[in-house]
C-alpha positions, -999 to 999 in steps of 0.1 A, spaced: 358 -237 -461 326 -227 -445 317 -193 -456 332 -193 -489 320 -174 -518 328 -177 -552 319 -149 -578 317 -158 -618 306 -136 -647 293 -142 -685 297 -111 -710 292 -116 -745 298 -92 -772 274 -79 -797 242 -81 -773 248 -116 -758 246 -129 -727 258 -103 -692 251 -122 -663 268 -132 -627 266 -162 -608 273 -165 -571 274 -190 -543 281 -193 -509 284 -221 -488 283 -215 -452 279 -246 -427 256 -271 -443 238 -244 -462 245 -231 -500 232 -200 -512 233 -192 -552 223 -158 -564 225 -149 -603 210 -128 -626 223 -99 -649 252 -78 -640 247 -49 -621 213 -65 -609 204 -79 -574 192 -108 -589 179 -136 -571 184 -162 -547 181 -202 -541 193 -214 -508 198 -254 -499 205 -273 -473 224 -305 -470 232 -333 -444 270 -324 -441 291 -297 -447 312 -317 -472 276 -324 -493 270 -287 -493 308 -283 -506 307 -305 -533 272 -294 -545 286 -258 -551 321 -269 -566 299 -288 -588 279 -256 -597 306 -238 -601 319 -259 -622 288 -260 -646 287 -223 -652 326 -223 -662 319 -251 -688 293 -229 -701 319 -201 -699 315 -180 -667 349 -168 -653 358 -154 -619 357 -119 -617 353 -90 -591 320 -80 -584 310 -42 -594 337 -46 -622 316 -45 -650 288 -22 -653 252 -36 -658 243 -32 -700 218 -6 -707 185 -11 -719 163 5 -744 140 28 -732 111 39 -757 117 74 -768 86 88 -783 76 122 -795 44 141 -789 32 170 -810 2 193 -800 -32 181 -815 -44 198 -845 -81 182 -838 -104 216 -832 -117 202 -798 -109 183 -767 -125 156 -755 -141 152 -728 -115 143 -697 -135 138 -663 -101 131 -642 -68 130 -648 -36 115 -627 -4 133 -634 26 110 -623 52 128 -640 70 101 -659 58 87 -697 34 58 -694 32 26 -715 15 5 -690 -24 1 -685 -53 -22 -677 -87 -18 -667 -103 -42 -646 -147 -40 -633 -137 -26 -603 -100 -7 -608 -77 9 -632 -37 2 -634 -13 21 -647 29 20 -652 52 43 -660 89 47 -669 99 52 -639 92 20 -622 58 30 -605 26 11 -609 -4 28 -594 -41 16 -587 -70 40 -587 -109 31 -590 -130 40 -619 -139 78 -601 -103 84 -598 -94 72 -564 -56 64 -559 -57 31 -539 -23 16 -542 12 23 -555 36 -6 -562 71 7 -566 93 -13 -592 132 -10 -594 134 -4 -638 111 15 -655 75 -3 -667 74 -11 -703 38 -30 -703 13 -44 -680 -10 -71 -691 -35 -97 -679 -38 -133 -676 -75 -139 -666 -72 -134 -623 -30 -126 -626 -15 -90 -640 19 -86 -649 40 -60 -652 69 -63 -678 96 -37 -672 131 -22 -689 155 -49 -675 139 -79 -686 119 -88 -653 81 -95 -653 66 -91 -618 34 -102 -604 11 -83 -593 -12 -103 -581 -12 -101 -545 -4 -75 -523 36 -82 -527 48 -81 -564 71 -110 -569 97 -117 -600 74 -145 -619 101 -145 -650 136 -134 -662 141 -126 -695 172 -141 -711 202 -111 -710 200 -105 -749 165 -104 -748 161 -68 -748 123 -66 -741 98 -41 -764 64 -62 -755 47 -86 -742 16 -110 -733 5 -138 -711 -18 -166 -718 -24 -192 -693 7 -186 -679 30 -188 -711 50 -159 -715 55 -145 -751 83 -115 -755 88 -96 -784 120 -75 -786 142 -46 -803 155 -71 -828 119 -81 -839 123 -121 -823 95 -135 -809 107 -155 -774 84 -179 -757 88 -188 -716 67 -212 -699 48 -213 -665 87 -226 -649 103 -198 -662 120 -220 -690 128 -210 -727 101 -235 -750 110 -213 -784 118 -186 -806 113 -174 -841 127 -141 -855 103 -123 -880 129 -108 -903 120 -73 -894 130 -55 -862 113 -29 -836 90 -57 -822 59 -34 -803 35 -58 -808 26 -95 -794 -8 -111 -788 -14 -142 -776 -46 -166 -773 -53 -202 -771 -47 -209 -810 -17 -186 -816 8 -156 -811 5 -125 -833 34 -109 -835 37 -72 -852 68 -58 -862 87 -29 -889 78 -61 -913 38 -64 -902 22 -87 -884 32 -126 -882 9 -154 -871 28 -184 -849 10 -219 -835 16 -217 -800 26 -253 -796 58 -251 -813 57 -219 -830 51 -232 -868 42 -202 -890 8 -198 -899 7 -168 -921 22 -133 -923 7 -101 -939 27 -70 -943 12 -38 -932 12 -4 -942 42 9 -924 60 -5 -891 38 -14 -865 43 3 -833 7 -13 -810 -10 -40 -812 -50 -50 -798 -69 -81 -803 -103 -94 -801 -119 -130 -807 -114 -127 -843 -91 -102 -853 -63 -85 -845 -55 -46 -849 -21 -29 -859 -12 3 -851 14 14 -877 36 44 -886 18 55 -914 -16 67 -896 -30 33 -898 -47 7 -878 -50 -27 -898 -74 -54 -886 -66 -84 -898 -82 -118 -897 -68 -140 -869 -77 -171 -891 -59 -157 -920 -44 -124 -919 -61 -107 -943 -65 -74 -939 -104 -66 -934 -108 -30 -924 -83 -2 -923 -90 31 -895 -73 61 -911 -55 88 -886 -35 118 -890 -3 109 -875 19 78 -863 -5 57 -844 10 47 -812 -19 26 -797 -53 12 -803 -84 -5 -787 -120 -13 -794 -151 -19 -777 -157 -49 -767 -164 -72 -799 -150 -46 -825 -181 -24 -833 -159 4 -821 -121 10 -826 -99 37 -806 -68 50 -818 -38 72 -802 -16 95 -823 19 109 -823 -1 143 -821 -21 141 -790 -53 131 -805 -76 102 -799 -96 92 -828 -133 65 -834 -139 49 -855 -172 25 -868 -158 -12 -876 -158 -8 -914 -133 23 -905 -155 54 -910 -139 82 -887 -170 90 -863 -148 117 -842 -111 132 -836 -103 152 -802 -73 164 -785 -63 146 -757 -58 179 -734 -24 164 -730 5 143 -747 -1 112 -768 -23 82 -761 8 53 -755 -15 30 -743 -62 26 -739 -83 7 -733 -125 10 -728 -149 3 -707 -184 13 -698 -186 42 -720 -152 51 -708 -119 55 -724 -87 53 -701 -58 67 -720 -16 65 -704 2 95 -724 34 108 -728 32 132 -702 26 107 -672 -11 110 -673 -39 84 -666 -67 95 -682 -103 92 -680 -124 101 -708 -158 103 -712 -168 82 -743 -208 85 -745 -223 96 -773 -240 125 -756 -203 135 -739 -183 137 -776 -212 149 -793 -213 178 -766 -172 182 -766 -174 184 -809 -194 219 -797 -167 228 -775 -184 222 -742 -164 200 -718 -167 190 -679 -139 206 -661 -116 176 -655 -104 172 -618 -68 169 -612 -64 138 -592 -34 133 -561 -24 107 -543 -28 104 -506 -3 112 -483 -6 80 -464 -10 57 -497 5 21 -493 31 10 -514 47 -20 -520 80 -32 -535 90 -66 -546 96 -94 -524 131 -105 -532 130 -137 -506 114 -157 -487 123 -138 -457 101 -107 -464 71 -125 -463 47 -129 -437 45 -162 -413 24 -190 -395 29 -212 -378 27 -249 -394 0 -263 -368 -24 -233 -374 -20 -229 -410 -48 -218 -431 -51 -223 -466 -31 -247 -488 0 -259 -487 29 -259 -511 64 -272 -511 97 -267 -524 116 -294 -533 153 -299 -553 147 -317 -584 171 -319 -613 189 -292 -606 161 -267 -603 137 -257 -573 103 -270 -578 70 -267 -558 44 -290 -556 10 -293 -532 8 -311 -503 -26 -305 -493 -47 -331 -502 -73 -332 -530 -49 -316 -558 -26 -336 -582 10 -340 -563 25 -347 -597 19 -312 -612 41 -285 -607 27 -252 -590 38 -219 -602 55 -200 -577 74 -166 -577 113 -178 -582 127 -151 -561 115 -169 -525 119 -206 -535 139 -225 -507 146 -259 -506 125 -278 -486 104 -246 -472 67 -249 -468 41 -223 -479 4 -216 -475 -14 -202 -505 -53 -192 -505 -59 -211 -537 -49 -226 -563 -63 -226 -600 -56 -257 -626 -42 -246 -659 -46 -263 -692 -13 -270 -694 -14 -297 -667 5 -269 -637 -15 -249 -605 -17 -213 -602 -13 -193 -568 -38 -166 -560 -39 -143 -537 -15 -144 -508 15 -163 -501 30 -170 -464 56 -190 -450 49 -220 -433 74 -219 -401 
């Protein structure tokens, strides 16, 4: 029987589960691959003593899935289920001036993805790209991603990029790796790490919490729907919705209070105190984290489809559906409006005096936020903003989808610590070998190139609070 591959399925009507499972068993070694249909998914191989272990540790796999209510089926028979893609509108700005753009990166495809970091900028777009560029607009690296980038968002060191299909990748290192899989019904609007939880908010307004192992913890659904907005820090989630804004413990999800707003909210922003909701009826709320009262309110002109602030709140930013970019003081006086010179702010954030905007039209912006800047663009006078391209020669870098594609060295000359894979319960697991770390905490490690019983170096790893190890930076195989 050595070679032998069986194929199962799981459809669900109404939104439920669409998903494969697969296994092989050839010689002593089985392989499983799963995910959602019409995916590659992603792959566990193990190795036993005897063919006739490896055998009967697949038959009992198999048989798992089909009491859960998988079915054989022909692969390629069913088509994978679509996902929602945010459609948004842009009007032209009615503001009377521009403000001042000192470089712009066109990348053709609507953008919902940014972060700004001291020494770089990301940005994602709809069509699976993710691109680095420094603060003067140098393009430094592309990753290319196979669905289209809904978010990124950062965990302290880590940055993840949440895309259409339900896959969060890692972006980390120089590799992106799949660090979570959303469940198949989960159909993804948002989301947010905090030391490495993972909380998802989605088109049917639920709230979904993952932890570090990739493993469901819990889920509440806020009675509204159109989920854009989830922010998460070490007390609680904030979850925004057509309903408003909801306030969950994050150890276990108890509600702690819930505040409707003003119309549906479609961004969401936090700072140490408060959180900020953009909403559908020109609005940005802030609201108190502690209570969710409402304590300011930042009048626009339009839909507001994003928001940020300065860095403790003296400041708020805010996109509309009309290309404009509004500040604000933090008791919500309107200090400024300007045209973007483009389509709609989707995403900003700011630093140093500069405001990085993601827009409609594909475009990372970079605008010049000083006083003297706006103050000269409310006159009309502007720099001419320079049209940024990307190198011919630019390094990009798709996902690594086993352990095969990553780079080697030998066991005696390793360098770095070392991590191993091990089969327990059912489930792969890696813990450290090197000595001087905990060998009873779990390390979180990209699931796509677990193998049983493979060895890894890793150039550090970081305790969480939550009692697990982080990997930074790179990841090679031990061989």
């Amino acid at each position: 029987m050595s070679g032998t591959t069986t194929y199962l399925e799981l459809s669900q009507e109404g939104g439920g589960a669409h998903k494969f499972y697969e296994i092989t068993v050839e010689g002593t070694v089985v392989k499983a691959r799963y995910g959602r249909i019409g995916a590659e998914g992603q792959t566990q191989v193990s190795s036993f003593p005897t063919e006739e272990k490896a055998r009967a540790a697949a038959a009992k796999k198999v048989g798992e899935k089909v009491r859960k209510g998988y079915a054989p089926a022909v692969r390629g028979g069913r088509a994978a289920r679509p996902v929602t893609r945010r459609e948004v509108a842009s009007a032209p700005s009615t503001a009377r001036a521009v403000a001042p753009v000192l470089w712009r990166f066109r990348t053709g495809s609507a953008a919902f993805g940014i972060h700004v970091e001291e020494d770089r900028c990301w940005m994602g777009n709809q069509a699976g790209d993710v691109y680095t560029l420094s603060h003067g607009g140098e393009v430094l690296a592309r990753y290319s991603l196979p669905n289209g980038v809904k978010c990124l968002v950062a965990d302290d060191f880590w940055i993840y990029a949440g895309c259409d299909d339900g896959t969060v990748y890692d972006l980390s290192s120089k590799l992106p790796f799949r660090a979570y899989g959303i469940a198949d019904y989960v159909d993804i609007f948002w989301l947010d790490i905090h030391e490495g939880v993972l909380h998802v908010s989605d088109a049917q307004g639920r709230l979904t919490v993952i932890d570090h192992e990739d493993e469901y913890q819990w889920a509440r659904d806020s009675g509204g729907s159109s989920a854009w907005m989830v922010r998460a820090d070490s007390r609680a989630v904030y979850h925004g919705h057509s309903g408003g804004v909801t306030a969950y413990a994050r150890d276990g999800g108890r509600q702690l209070w819930h505040t409707p707003t003003r119309g549906p909210v479609l961004f969401g922003w936090q700072e140490d105190a408060s959180v900020y909701a953009g909403t559908g009826r020109h609005l940005v709320q802030r609201l108190s984290k502690a209570t969710g009262a409402v304590e300011a309110e930042y009048r626009c002109d339009a839909a507001v489809y994003s928001c940020a602030t300065t860095p403790g709140g003296a400041y708020v930013f805010a996109g509309d559906s009309a290309s404009s970019v509004y500040c604000f003081d933090a008791a919500g006086a309107r200090l400024w409006k300007l045209g973007t010179g483009g389509g709609s702010a989707l995403s900003m954030q700011y630093l140093d005096e500069k405001l990085y905007m993601v827009t409609t039209d594909g475009s990372l912006v970079c605008v010049d936020a000083s006083e003297a800047a706006i103050a000269a663009a409310q006159q009309g006078t502007v720099p001419v903003a320079r049209d940024v391209k990307s190198a011919e020669a630019l390094p990009t870098y798709t996902p690594a989808a086993s352990a095969a594609q990553l780079s080697t060295v030998s066991r005696g000359a390793a360098d770095g610590i070392v991590v191993e894979c091990v089969q327990e319960g059912g489930r792969l697991r890696v813990h450290v070998v090197s000595e001087g770390y905990d060998p009873s905490w779990k390390v979180q490690f990209p699931m796509g190139i677990r193998e049983a019983g493979g060895r890894y170096a890793v150039d550090a790893l970081h305790a969480s609070s939550g009692g697990f190890y982080r990997v930074r930076g790179e990841i090679r195989r031990l061989v």
